[in-house]
N, C-alpha and C positions, 0 to 999 in steps of 0.2 A: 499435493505435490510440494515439496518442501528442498530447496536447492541452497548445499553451502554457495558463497561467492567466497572472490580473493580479496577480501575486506575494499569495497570500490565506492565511491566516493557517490551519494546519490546524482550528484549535477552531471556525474561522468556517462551515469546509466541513462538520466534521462536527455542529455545533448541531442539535439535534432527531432526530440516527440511532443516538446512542450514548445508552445509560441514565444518569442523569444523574450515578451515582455512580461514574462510568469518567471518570478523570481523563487529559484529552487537550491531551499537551504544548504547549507556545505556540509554533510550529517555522511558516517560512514555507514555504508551497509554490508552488514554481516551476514544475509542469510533474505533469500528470495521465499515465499510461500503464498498459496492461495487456500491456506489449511490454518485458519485462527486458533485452533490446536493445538497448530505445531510454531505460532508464533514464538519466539524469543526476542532477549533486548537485542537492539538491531536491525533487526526485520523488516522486508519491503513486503507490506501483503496486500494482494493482487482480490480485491473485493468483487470477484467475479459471479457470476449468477453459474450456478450448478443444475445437474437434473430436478433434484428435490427443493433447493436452497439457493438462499441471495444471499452473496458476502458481504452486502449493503449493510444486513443486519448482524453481522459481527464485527462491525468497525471497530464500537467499542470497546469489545472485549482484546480486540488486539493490542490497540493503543494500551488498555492496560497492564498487556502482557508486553510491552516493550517495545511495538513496531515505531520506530521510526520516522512510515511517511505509509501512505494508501493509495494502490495505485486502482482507480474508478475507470469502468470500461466506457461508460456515459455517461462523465459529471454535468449536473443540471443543477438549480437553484429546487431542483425539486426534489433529485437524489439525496441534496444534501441535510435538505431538509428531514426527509425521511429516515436519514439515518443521526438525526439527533445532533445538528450542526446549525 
């Protein structure tokens, strides 16, 4: 799933999901995806567990294709561990 946005500010998307002492860079996003694929510069990609696949393990392929910021369905010191953090 790969969705343009109307270029919106990450802090605006994330307002009321993050605890408010989690400081969420001013970074614009250009393009919503849970599809490392279909990442571009920009990009919020939603590192979601699929039928076959964990997006856990294409973090960094996204990062290097330009995403912006990762959004983790169950961040843990162990998720992030696992994905090379």
């Amino acid at each position: 799933m790969s969705q343009p946005t109307t270029n919106r500010q990450l802090q605006a998307l994330l307002r009321g999901l993050v605890p408010a002492d989690v400081v969420v860079p001013a970074v614009d996003v250009l393009a919503l995806t849970d599809d490392s694929r279909q990442v571009k510069a920009g990009s919020l990609f939603f590192a979601r567990s699929g039928a076959n696949v964990d997006g856990v393990r294409f973090i960094g392929q996204a990062l290097e294709q330009g995403a912006v910021a990762v959004i983790l369905p169950d961040f843990s010191l162990e998720t992030a561990t696992a994905a090379g953090f």
